[in-house]
Backbone as CSV, one residue per row, in Angstrom:
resi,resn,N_x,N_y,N_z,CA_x,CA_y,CA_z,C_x,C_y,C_z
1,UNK,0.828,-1.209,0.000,0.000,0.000,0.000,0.864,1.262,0.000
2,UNK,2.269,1.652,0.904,2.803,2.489,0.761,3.736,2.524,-0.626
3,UNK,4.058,1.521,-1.175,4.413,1.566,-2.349,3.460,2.249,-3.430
4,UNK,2.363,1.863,-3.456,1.332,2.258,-4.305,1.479,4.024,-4.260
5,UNK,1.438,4.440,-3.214,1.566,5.656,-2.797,2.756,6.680,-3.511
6,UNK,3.768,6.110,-3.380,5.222,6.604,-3.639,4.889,6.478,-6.002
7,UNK,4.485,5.113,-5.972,4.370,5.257,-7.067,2.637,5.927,-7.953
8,UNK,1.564,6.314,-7.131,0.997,6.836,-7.694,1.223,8.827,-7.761
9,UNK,2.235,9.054,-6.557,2.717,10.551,-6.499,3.573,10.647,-7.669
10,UNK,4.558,9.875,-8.036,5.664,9.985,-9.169,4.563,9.921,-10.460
11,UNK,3.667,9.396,-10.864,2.805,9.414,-11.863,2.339,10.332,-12.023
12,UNK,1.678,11.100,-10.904,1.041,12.531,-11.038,1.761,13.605,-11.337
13,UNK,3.326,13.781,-10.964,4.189,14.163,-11.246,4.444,14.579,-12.444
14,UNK,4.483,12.969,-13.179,5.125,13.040,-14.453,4.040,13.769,-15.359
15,UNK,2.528,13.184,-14.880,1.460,13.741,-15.692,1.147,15.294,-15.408
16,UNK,1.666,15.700,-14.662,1.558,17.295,-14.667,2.620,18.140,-15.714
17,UNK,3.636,17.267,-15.259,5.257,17.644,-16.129,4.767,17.825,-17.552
18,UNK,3.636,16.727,-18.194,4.135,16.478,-19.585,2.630,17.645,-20.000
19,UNK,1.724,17.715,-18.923,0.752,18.561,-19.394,1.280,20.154,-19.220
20,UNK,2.115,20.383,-18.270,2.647,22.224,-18.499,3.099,21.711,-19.450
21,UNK,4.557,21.179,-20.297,4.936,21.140,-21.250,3.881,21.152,-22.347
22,UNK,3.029,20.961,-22.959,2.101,20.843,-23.577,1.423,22.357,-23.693
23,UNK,1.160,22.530,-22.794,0.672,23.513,-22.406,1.048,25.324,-22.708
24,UNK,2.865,25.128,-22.450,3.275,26.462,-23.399,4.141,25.914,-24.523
25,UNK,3.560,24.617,-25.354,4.142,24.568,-26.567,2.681,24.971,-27.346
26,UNK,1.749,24.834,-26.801,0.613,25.826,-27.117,0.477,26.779,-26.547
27,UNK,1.377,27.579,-26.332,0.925,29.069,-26.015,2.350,29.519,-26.737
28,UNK,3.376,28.637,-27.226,4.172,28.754,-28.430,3.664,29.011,-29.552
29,UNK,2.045,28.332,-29.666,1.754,28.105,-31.510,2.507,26.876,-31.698
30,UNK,2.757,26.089,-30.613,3.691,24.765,-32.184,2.237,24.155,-32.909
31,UNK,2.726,23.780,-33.533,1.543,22.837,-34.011,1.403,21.492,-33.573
32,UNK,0.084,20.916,-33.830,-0.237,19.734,-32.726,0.768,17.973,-33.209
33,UNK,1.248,18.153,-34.326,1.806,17.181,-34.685,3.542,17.405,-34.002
34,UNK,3.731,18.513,-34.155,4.822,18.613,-33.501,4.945,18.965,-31.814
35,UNK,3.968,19.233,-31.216,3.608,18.899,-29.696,3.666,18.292,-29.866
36,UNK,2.975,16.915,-29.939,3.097,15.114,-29.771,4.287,14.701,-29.959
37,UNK,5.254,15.192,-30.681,6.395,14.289,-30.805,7.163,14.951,-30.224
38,UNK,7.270,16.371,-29.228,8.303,16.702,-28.485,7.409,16.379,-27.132
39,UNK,6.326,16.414,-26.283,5.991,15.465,-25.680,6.349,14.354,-25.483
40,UNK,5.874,13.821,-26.693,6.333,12.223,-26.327,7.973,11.743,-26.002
41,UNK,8.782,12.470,-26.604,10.405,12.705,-26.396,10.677,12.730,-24.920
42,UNK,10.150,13.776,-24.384,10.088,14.084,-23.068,9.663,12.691,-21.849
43,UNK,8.082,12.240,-22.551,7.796,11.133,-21.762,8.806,10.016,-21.807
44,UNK,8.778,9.687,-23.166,9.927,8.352,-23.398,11.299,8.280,-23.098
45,UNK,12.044,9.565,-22.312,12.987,9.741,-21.886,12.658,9.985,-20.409
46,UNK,11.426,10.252,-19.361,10.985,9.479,-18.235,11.394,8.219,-18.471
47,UNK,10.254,7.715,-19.274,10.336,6.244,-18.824,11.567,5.232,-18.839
48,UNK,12.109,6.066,-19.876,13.399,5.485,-19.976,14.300,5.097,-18.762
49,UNK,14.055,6.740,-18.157,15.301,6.774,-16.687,14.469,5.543,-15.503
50,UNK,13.191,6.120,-15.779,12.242,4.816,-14.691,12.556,3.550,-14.902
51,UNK,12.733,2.999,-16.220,13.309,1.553,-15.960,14.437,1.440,-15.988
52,UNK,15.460,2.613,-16.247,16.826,2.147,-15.536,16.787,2.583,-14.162
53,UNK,16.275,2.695,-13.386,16.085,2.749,-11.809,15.474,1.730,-11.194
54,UNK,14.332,1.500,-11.912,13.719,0.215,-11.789,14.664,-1.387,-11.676
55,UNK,15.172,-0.747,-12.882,16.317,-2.465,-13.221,17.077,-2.809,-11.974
56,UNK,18.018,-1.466,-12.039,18.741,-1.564,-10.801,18.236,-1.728,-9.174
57,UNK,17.432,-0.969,-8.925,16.393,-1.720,-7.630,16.048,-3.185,-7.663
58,UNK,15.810,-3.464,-8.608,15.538,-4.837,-8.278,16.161,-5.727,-8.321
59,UNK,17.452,-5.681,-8.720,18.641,-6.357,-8.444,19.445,-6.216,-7.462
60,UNK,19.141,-5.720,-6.815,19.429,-5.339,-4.717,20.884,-4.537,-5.194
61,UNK,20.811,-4.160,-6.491,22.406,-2.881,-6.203,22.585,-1.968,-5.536
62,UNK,21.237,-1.213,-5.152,21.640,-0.190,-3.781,21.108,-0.357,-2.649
63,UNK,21.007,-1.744,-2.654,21.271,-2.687,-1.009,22.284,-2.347,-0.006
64,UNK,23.218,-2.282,-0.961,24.943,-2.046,-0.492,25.096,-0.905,-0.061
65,UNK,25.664,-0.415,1.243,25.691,0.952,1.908,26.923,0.998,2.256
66,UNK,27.694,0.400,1.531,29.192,0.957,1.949,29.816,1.672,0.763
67,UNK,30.864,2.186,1.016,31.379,3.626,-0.102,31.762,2.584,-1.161
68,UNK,32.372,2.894,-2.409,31.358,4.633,-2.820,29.917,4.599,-3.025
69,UNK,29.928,5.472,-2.162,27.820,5.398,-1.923,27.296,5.292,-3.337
70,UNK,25.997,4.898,-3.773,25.386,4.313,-4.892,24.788,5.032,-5.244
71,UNK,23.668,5.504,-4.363,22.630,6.447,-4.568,23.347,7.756,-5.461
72,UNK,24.171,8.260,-4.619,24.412,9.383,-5.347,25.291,9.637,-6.867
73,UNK,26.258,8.481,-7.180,26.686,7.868,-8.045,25.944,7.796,-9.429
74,UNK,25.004,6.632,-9.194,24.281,6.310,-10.153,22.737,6.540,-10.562
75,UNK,22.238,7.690,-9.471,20.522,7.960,-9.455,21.042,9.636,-9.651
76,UNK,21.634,10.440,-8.284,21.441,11.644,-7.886,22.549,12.328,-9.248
77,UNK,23.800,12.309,-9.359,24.807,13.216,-10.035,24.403,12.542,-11.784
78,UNK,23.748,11.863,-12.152,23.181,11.818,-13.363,22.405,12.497,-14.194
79,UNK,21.180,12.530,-13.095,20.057,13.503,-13.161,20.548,14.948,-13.039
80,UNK,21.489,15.618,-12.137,21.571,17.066,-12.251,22.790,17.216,-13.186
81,UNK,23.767,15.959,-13.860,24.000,16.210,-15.012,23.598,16.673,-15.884
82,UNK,22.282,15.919,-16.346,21.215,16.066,-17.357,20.563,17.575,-16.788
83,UNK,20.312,17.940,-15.607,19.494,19.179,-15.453,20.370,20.434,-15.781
84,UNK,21.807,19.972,-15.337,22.319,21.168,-15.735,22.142,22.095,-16.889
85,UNK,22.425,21.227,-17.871,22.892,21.063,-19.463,21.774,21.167,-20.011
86,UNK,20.518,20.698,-19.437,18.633,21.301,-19.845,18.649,22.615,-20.115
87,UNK,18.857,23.249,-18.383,18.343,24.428,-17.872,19.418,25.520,-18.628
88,UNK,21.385,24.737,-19.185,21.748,25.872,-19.522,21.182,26.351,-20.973
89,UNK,20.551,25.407,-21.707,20.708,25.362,-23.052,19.215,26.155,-23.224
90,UNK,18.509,26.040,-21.976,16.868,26.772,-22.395,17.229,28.521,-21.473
91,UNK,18.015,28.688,-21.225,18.149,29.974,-20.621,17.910,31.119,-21.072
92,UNK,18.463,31.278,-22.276,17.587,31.968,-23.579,16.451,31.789,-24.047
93,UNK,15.770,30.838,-24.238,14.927,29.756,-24.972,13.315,30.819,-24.478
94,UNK,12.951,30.764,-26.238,11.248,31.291,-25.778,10.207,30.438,-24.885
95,UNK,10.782,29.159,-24.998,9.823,28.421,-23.869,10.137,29.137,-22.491
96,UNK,11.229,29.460,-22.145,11.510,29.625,-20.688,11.074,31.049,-20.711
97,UNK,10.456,31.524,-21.638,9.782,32.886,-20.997,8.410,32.786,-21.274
98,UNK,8.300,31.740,-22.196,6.711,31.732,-22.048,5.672,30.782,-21.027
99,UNK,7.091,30.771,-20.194,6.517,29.746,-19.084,6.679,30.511,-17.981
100,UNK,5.125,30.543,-17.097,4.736,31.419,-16.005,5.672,30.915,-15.102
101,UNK,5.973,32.036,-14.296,6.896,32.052,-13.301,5.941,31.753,-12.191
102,UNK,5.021,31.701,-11.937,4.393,31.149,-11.037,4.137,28.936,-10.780
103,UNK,4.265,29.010,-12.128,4.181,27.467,-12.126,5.201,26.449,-11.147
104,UNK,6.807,27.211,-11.731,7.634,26.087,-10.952,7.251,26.495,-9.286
105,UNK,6.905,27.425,-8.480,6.698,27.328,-7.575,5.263,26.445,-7.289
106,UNK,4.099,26.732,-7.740,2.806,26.165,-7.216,3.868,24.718,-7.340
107,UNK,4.023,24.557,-8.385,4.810,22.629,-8.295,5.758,21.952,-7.221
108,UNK,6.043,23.110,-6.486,7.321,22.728,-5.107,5.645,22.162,-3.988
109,UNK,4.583,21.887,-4.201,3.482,21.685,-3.308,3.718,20.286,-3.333
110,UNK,3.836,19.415,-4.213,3.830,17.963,-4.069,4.994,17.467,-3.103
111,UNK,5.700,18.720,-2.248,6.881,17.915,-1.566,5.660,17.564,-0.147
112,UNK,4.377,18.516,0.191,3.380,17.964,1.343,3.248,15.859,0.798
113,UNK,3.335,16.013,-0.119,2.893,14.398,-0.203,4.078,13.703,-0.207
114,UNK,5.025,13.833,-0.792,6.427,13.370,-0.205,6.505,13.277,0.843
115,UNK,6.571,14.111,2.291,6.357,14.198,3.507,5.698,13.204,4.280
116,UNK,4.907,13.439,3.789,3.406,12.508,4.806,3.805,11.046,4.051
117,UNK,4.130,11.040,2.793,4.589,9.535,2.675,5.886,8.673,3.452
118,UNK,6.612,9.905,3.950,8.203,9.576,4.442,7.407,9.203,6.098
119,UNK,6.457,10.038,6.596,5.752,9.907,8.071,5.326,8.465,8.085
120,UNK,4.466,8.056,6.874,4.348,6.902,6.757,4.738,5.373,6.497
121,UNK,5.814,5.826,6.129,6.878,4.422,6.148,7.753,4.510,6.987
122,UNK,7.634,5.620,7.974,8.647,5.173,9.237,7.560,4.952,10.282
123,UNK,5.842,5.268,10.254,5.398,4.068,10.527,5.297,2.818,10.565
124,UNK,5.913,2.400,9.043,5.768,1.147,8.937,6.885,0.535,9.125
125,UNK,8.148,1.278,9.369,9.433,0.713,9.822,10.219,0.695,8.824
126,UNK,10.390,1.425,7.814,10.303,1.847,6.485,11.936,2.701,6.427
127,UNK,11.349,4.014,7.660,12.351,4.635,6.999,12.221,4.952,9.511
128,UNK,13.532,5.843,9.330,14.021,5.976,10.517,13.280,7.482,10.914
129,UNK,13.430,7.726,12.233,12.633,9.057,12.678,13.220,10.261,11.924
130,UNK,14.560,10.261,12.185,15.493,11.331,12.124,15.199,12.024,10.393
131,UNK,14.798,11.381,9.710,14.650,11.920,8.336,13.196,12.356,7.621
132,UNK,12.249,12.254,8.759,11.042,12.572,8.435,10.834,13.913,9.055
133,UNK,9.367,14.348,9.244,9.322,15.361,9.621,9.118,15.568,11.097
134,UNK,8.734,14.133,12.238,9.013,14.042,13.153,10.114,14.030,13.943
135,UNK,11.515,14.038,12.769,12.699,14.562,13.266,13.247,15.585,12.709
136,UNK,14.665,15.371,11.854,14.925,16.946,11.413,14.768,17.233,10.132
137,UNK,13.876,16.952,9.244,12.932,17.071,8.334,12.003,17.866,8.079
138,UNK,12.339,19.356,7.578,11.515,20.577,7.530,11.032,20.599,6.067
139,UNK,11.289,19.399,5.209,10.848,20.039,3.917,9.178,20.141,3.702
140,UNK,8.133,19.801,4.744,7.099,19.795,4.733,6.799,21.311,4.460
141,UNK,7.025,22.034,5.057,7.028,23.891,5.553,7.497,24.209,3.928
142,UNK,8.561,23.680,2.731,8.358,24.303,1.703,7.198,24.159,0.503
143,UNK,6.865,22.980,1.065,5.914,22.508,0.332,4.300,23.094,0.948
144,UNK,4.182,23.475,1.863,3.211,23.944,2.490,3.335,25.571,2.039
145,UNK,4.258,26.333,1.978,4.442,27.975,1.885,4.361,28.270,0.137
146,UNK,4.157,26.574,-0.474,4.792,26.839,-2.006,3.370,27.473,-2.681
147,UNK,2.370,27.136,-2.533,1.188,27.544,-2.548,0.865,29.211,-2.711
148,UNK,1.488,29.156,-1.174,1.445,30.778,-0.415,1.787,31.672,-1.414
149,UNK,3.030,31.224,-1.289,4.013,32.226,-2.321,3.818,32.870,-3.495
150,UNK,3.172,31.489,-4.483,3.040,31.654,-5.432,1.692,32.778,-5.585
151,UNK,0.762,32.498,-4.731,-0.519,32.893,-5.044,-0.183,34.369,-4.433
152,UNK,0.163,34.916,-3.616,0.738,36.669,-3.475,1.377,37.233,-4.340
153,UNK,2.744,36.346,-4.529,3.593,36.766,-5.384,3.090,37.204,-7.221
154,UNK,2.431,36.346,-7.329,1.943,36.157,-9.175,0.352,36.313,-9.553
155,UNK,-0.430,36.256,-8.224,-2.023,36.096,-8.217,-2.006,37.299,-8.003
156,UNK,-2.004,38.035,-6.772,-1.946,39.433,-6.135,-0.886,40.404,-6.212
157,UNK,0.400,39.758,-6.935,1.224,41.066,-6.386,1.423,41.889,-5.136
158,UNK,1.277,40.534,-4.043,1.312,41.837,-2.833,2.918,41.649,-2.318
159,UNK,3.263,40.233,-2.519,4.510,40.298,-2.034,5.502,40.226,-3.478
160,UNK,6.812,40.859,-3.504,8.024,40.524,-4.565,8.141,39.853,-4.939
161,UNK,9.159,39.528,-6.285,9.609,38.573,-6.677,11.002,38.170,-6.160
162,UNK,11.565,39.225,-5.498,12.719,39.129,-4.191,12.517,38.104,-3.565
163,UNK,11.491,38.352,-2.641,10.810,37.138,-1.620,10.880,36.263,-2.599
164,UNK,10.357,35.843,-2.766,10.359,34.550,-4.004,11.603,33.747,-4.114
165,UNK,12.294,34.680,-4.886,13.756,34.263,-4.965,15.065,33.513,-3.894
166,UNK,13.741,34.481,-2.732,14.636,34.188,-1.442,14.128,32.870,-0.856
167,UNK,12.853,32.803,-1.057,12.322,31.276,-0.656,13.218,30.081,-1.548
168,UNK,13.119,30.479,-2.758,13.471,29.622,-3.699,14.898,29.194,-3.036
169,UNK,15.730,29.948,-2.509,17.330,29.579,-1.989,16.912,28.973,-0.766
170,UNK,15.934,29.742,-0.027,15.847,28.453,1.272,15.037,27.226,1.140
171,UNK,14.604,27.117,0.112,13.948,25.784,-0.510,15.203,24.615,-0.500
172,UNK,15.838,25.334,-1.573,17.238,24.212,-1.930,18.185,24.364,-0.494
173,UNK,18.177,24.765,0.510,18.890,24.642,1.567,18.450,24.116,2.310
174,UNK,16.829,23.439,2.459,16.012,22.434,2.882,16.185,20.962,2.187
175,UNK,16.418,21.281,1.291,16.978,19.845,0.828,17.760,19.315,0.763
176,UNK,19.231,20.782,0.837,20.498,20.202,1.148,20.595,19.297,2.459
177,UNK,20.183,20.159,3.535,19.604,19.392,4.749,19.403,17.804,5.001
178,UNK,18.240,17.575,3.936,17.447,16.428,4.014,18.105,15.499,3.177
179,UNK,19.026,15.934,2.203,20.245,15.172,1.825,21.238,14.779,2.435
180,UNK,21.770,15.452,3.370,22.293,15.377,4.362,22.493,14.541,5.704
181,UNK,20.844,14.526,5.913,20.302,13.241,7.139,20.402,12.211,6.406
182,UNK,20.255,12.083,4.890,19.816,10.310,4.484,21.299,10.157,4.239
183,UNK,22.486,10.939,3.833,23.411,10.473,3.452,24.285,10.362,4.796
184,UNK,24.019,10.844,5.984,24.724,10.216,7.344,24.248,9.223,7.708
185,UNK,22.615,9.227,7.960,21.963,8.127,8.629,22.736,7.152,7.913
186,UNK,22.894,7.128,6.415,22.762,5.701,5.556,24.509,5.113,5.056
187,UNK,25.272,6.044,5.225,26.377,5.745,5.285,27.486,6.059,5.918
188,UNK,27.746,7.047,6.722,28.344,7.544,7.922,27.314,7.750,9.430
189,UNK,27.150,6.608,9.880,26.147,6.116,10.966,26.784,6.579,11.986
190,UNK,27.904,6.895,12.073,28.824,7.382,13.141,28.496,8.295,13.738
191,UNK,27.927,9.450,12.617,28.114,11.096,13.214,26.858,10.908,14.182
192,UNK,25.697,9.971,14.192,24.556,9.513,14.895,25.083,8.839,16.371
193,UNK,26.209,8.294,16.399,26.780,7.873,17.576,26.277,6.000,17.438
194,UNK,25.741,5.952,15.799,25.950,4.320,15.522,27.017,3.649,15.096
195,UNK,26.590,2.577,14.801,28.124,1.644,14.041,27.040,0.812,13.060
196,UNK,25.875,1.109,12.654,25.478,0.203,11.706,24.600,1.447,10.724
197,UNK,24.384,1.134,9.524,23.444,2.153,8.881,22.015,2.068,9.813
198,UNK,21.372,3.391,9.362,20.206,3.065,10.022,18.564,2.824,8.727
199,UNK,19.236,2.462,7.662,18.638,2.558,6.651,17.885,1.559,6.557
200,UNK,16.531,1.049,6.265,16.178,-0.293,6.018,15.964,-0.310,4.556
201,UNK,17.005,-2.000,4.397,17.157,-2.145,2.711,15.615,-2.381,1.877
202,UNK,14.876,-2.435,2.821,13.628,-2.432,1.696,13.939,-1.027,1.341
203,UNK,13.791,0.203,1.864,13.770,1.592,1.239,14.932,1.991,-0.127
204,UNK,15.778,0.293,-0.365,16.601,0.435,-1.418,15.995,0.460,-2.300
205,UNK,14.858,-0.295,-2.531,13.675,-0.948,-3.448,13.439,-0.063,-4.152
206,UNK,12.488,-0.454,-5.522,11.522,0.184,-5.980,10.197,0.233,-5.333
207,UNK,9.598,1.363,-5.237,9.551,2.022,-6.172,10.316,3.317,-4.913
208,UNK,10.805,3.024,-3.757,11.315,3.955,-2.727,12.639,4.767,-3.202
209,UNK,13.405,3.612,-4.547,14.564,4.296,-4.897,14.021,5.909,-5.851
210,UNK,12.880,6.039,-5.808,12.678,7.027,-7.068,12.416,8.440,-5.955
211,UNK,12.774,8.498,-4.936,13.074,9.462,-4.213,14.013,9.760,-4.556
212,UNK,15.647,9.473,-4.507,16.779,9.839,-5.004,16.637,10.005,-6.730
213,UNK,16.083,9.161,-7.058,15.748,8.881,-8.687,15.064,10.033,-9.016
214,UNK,14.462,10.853,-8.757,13.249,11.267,-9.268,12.729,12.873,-8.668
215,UNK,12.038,12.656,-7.353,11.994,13.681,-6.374,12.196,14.328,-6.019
216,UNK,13.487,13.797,-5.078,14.645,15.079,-4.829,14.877,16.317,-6.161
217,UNK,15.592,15.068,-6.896,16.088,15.778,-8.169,15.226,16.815,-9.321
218,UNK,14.363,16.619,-9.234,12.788,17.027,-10.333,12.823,18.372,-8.573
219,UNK,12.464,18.345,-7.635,12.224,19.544,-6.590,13.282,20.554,-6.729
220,UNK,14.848,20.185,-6.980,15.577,20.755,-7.180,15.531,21.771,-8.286
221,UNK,15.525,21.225,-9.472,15.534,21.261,-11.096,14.217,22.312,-10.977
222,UNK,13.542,22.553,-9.707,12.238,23.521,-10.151,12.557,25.137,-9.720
223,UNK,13.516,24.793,-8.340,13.822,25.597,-7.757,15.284,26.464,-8.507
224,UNK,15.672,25.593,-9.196,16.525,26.173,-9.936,16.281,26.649,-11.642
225,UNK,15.377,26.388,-11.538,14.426,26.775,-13.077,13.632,28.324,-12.764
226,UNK,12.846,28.439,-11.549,12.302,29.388,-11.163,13.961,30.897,-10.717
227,UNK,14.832,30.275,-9.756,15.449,31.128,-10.036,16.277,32.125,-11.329
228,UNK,16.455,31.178,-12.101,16.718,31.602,-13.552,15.551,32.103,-14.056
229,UNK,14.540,32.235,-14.052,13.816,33.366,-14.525,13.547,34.326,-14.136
230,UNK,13.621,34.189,-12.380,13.238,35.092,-11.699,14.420,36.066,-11.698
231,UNK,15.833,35.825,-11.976,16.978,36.467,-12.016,17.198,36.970,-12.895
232,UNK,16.494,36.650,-14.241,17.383,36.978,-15.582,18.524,36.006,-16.186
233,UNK,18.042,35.033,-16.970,19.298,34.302,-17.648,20.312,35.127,-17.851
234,UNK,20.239,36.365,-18.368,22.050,36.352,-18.511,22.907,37.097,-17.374
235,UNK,21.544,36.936,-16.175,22.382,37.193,-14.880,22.912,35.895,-14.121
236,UNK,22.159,34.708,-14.616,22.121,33.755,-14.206,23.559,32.972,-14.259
237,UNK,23.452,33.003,-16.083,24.811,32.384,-16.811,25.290,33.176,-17.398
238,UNK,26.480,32.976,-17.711,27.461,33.613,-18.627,27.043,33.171,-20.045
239,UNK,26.804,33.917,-21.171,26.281,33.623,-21.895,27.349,33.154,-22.760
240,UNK,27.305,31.934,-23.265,28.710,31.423,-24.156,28.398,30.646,-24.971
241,UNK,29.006,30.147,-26.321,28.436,29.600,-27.554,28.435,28.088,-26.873
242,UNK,27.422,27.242,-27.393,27.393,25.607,-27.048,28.063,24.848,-28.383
């Protein structure tokens, strides 16, 4: 049942992802034959990464919690490979201005269901206290304010796009955080005053690996998408030939 969970949030995810995309390739004018096939590009390069995450989960490869850590190896520094090299190449790009600056924030809201799912599998013995929000686990509060923000900031205009900007940096410093607890708890058990991980290898599994796979990385990639607009690409990057 908590699996179901983890994997019906990543679905909704993806189905929101591919409907904004859709969404200002019509407010581009593309035409509908060519939406469908840069859509579908987009999806089939999900699914792609999903069953290479998939594969590997189920072959107990990030069972193993001794160095060099896995997770971050082969799920986490892949993905913000790929995000880098996205976000530098659309920095200019008429999509990235014809895409409301209000969106990547309302989208930092699905970290409330991330949350309450992490509460719930350390009910179930799943995952350990220390990384939820009953321990030192604040990313609930960005996902709860993401709402807020957006709707003053872009609905009303009552608060800046400063503020904004500034959430957006303490967003990603909430996750550095929460990167932080899973990568001590799970492989330097020490700084906890253990000698064993405190990780349980089911949470190596699918569909739990698509937190590192997926989550994290896609929350990041929003917060750093929103700051680049909110800054000005060519305050952002140095503008240089590819």
């Amino acid at each position: 049942m908590i699996e179901a969970g983890y994997v019906i949030l990543f679905l909704t995810i993806v189905l929101i992802v591919l409907a904004g995309f859709n969404s200002v390739l019509k407010k581009l004018e593309i035409d509908k034959s060519n939406r469908i096939k840069k859509v579908s590009m987009v999806g089939g390069a999900i699914a792609l990464w999903t069953i290479y995450v998939f594969a590997l989960s189920v072959t107990g490869f990030f069972k193993t919690f001794t160095l060099p850590p896995r997770f971050p190896i082969f799920l986490i520094f892949p993905l913000f490979l790929f995000m880098g090299v996205f976000l530098y190449r659309i920095r200019n790009s008429e999509f990235l201005k014809a895409l409301p600056k209000s969106w990547a924030v309302y989208f930092q809201s699905f970290r409330i269901f991330v949350e309450l799912l992490f509460a719930i599998s350390f009910a179930a013995g799943i995952l350990h206290r220390e990384v939820t929000l009953h321990g030192y686990n604040y990313d609930i509060l960005i996902g709860l304010t993401a709402p807020i923000i957006a709707y003053l900031a872009f609905n009303k205009q009552i608060i800046s796009e400063k503020i904004v900007l500034i959430w957006n940096f303490v967003g990603l410093g909430v996750l550095t955080i929460v990167v932080i607890l899973f990568f001590t708890t799970t492989f330097f058990p020490s700084v906890w005053g253990e000698t064993t991980t405190w990780v349980n290898p089911e949470f190596a599994t699918f569909p739990y690996t698509l937190v590192a796979g997926f989550l994290m990385p896609i929350a990041v990639f929003m917060h750093v998408l929103s700051i680049i607009q909110l800054r000005g690409s060519k305050k952002f990057f140095q503008k240089v030939p590819i």
